[in-house]
Every structure is written in C-alpha cells, then in structure tokens.
C-alpha positions in Angstrom: 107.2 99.6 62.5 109.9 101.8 64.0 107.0 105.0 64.7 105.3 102.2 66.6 108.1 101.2 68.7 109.1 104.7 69.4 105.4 105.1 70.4 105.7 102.4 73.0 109.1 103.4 74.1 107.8 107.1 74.7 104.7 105.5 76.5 106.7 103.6 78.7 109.1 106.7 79.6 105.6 108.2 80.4 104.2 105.9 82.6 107.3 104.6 84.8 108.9 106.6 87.6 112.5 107.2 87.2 114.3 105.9 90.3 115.4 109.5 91.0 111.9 110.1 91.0 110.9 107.4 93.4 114.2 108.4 96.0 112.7 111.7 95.8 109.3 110.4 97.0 110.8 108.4 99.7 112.9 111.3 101.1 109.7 113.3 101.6 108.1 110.7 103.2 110.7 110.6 105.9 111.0 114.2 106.3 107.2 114.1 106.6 107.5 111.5 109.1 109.7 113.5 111.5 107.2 116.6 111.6 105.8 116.9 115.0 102.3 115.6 114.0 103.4 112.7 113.1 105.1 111.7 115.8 102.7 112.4 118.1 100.2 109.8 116.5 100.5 106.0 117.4 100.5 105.1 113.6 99.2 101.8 112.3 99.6 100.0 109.5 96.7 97.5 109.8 92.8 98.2 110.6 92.3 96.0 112.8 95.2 96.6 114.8 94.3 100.2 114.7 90.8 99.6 115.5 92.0 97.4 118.7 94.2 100.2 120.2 91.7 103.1 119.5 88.7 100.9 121.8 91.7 100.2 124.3 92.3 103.9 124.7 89.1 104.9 123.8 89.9 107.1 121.2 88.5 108.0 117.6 90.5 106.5 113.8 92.3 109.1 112.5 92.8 108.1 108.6 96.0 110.1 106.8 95.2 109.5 103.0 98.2 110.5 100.6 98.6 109.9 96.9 102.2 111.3 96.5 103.6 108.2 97.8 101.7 105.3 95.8 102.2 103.8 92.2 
C-alpha cells in the first residue's frame, strides 16, 4: 500500500509544474513580448477578430505557435 502511494505521489510531482516553474514561464513570456517583433505586430487573441483586421488592411495571418507557455 505505501509503494503505491509513493508511486502516485512521485507521479504527481512529475506531472505538475511547480509554481516557480510556472513564474518562470510567465516571465519569459513578457520578456518575449517586449522584443521588437512583437511589438511591431497588431496581435490578436481571437480568429475572427484577426481575420477582420487582416481584410481591413489587407494583409496576410501571421500564426505565432509556442508550446513553452501551455499546460
């Protein structure tokens, strides 16, 4: 019983960020925020408000994927 719940504890260690962890991920973001390229993008959260602005200006979707930042 106790190897089991040590197995579970150790799995759950594993599995969830620490909150240092996640601070650390949010501080990147931020400073990658403030980099010159991403300033000088109109970024939006939604597609179809992206979508709207880009046939406004006439202008192609430019999609910034990143993993580092997600659960």
């Amino acid at each position: 019983m106790l190897v089991r719940v040590m197995l579970a504890l150790a799995a759950l260690l594993v599995t969830c960020p620490s909150v240092a962890q996640e601070n650390d991920l949010e501080a990147e973001y931020a400073k990658k925020l403030e980099k010159k390229f991403a300033k000088s993008v109109d970024w939006r959260q939604e597609i179809a408000a992206a979508k709207k602005a880009c046939r406004e200006k006439n202008v192609p979707i430019i999609a910034y994927f990143t993993r580092s930042y997600s659960p």
